[in-house]
N, C-alpha and C positions, 0 to 999 in steps of 0.2 A: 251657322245656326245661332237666332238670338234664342236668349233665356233659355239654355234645354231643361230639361226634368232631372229629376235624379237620377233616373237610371239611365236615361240618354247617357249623363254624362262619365257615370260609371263604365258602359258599353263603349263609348267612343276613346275613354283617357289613354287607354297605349297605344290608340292608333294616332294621335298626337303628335307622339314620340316619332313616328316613321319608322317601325318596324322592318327588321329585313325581309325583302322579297313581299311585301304588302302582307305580313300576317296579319292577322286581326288582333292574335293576342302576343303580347311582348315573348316570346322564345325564355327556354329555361336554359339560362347562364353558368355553367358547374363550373367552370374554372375562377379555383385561390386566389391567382395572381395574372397578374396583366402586364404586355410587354409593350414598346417603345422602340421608335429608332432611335431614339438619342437618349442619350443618361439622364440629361439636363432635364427631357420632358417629365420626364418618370420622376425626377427631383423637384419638379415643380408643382404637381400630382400632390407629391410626399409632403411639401410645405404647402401647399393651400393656393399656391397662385395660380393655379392651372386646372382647369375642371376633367377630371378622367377616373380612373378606376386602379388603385393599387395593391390592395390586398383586401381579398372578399372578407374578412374579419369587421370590417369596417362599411363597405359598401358594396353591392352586386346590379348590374346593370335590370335582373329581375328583382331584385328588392327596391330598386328607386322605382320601378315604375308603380310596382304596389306604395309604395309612400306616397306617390305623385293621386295616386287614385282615391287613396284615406283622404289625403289632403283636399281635394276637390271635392269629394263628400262631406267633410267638416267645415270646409268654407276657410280654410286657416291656412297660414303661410306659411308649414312645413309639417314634414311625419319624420316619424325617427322609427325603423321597427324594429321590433325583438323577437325572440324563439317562443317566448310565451306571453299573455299576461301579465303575470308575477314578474317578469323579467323584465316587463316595459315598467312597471310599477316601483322597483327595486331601482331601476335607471334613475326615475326622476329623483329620488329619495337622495339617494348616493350621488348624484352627480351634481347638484343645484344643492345639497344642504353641508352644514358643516357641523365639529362638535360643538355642543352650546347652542346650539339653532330649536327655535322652537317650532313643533309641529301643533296644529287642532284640527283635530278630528272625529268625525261624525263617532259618534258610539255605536252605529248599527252599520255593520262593512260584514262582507264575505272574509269567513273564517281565516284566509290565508292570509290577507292583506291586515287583518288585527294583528295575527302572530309577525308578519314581517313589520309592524312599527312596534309591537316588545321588542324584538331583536335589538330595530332602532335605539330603544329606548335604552337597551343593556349596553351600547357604546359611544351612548353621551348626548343622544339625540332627545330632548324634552321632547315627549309628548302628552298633551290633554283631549280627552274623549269627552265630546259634550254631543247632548242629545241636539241633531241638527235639524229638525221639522221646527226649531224656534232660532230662527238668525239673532236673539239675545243673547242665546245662550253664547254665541261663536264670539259677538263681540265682548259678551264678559270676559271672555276666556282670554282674549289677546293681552301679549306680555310685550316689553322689551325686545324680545328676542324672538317675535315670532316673528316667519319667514314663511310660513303656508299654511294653507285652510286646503281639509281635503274634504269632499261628499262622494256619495254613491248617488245616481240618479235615482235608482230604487234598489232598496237594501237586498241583499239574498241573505235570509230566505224572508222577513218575514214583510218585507216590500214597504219601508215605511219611506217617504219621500222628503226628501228634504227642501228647505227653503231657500231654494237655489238662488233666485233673485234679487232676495235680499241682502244674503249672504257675499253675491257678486260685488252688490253695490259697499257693504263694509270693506271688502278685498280694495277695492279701487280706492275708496277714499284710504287707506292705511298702505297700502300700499305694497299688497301679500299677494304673492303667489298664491292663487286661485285653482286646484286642481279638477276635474270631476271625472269620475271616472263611468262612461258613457257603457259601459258594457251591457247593459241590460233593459239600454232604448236602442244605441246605435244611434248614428248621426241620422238615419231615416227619419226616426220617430224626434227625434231633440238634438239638438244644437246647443252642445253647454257655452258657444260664443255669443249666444241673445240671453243670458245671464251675466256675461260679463268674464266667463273663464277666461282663465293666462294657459291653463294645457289640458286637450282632453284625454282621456286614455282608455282603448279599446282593450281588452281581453278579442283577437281575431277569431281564436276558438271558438265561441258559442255562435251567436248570429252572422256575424260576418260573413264567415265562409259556409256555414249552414249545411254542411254532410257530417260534421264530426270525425273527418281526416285528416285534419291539419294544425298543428297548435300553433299561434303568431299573436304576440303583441304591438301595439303602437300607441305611442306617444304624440299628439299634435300640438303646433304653438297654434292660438288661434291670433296672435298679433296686438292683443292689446295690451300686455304687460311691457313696461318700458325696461329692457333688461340694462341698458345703459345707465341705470340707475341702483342697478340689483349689487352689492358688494359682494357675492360669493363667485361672479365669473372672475376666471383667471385672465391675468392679464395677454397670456401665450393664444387668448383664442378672443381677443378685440382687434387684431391685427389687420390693416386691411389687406383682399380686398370685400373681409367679412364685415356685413354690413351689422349695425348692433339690432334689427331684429331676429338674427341670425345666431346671436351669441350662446343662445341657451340649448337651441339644437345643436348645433358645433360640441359647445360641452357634452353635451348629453351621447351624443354619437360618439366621440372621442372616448370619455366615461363609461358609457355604459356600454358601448362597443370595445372600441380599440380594450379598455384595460381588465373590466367583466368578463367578455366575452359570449354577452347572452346573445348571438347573430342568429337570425331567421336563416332558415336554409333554403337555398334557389327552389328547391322542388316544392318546398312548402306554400314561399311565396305564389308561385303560380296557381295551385290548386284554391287559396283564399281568392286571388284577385280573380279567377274564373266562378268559384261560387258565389263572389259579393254582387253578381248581375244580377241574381236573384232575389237580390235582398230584399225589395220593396215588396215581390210579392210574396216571400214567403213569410214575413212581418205581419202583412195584409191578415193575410191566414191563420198564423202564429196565435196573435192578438184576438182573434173569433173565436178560434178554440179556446183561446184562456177565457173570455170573458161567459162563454158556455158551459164550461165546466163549474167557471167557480160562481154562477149563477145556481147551476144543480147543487152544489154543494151546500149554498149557504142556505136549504129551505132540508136538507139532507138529516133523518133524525139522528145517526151516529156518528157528525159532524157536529163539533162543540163553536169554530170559530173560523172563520174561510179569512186569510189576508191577501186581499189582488185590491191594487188601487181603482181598479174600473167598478167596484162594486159604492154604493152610496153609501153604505154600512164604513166605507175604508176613513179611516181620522184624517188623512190627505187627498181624500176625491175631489175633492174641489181643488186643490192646488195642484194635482195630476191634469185637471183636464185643462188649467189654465196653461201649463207647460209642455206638453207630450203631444201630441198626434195623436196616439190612441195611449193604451194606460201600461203597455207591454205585454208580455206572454209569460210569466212569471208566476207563478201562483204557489200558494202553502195555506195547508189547516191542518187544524187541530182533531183528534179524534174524539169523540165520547169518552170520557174516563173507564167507563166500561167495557172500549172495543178493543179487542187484541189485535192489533195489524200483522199481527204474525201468523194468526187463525187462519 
């Protein structure tokens, strides 16, 4: 099949693979550890020269398939996934940054992702929070020592958009790690790699898998940042027959797998990659409802102030609609100074 659609390719990716007995969807894999006839193969596995499965800590024959499937969704040459969000988010941090390493970052992020770059911040990791809906402010911000530029696609909660584009193009020309973290378009709606991102990262929790029973993060390189040039990969994981677009995943799976231990669990896995076929249309829908509601809302007399980028009233509607597909499902306001929401 030339050019499939999105969810063509979502629907079709584990059958790819060749599933046993022609499943349609890749089987849930529970077993830790993996055997061999020979020690040598299984040591080969262990050293990296041999492609196979040795200890689910690290890799599960139903977590690659879901990485294989984020991956083909973001258009980028690998996923790395994790137990949560947080966990995929904490990977990249910890595992590509060093003490002394400078971080910039949007001022407007979901609550837990500020608090896990204080944490950063208490053991040595510089970080600067600048307002990012102005790409000056990021490049004011750049130091010596910076080593990443992180954005929200659109903030939680009060959705303000960053200048992703811009932003990409100062990463490139400097020469920074690029992060965005996609959770709140999903690769449906945006593709942080046509701004120029180095890694995107999904929160699996919210839309992805779209029932609200399964927590999973992931990581993607989308291939443009030359890691062969990055000074924090260790020299233990340039070896070949890893190739150096490969380098920062390796780290990262290594990092933030093998020694963390934030692993996505087989059962998990399945249940995201079985709801992510839905994705496009429940986004579709998603996005209607938000855009009707917070239409109601912003004409509403004990509503003080509606923030959803789809509205004309939004300080980034015009830059929402030049980047997104539609503007998200996302919405927040304010009440009347008057109204009790607890009445």
């Amino acid at each position: 099949m030339k050019n499939p659609g999105f969810t063509t390719t979502s629907i079709h990716s584990d059958r790819l693979g060749k599933p046993e007995h022609g499943s349609l969807h890749k089987p849930i894999h529970t077993s830790i550890a993996f055997g061999y006839e020979k020690a040598e193969d299984l040591a080969a596995v262990f050293q990296g020269t041999a492609k196979g499965y040795a200890y689910a800590r690290q890799a599960n024959p139903t977590v690659s398939a879901l990485e294989l499937k984020i991956t083909a969704m973001e258009q980028g040459v690998a996923s790395v996934c994790f137990s949560t969000g947080m966990a995929a988010m904490a990977a990249a941090f910890t595992a590509l940054l060093r003490k002394g390493d400078h971080i910039i970052s949007s001022s407007f992020l979901f609550g837990n992702t500020n608090s896990l770059l204080n944490t950063l911040a208490g053991i040595g990791i510089d970080v600067t929070f600048v307002d990012a809906t102005d790409a000056q402010r990021v490049e004011e911000a750049i130091k010596p020592a910076t080593r990443m530029v992180l954005v929200e696609t659109i903030a939680n909660p009060a959705t303000q958009v960053a200048d992703m584009a811009r932003i990409g193009a100062i990463c490139q020309a400097k020469g920074l790690i690029y992060v965005v973290d996609n959770t709140l378009t999903s690769p449906y709606l945006f593709l942080p790699k046509s701004v120029k991102a180095s890694l995107s990262i999904n929160s699996l929790s919210k839309y992805f898998g779209g029932h609200g029973n399964a927590l999973g993060g992931s990581v993607t390189d989308t291939g443009l940042f030359d890691w062969a040039a990055f000074p924090n990969i260790l020299d233990i994981y340039k070896v070949p027959p890893t190739h150096p677009t490969m380098y920062a995943m390796l780290q990262l799976r290594k990092k933030g797998l093998r020694d963390f231990g934030g692993t996505l669990a087989p059962e998990a896995a399945h249940v995201l990659s079985v709801g992510s076929e839905t994705l496009a249309l429940r986004m579709d829908r998603a996005c209607g409802n938000a855009s009707r509601i917070a239409l109601f809302l912003s004409t509403h007399r004990r509503v003080k102030a509606v923030h959803y980028p789809g509205l004309n009233s939004h300080p980034q509607n015009s830059l929402a609609k030049e980047l997104f597909k539609r503007p998200g499902a996302l919405l927040s306001f304010v009440l009347a100074d008057s109204v009790d929401p607890f009445a």
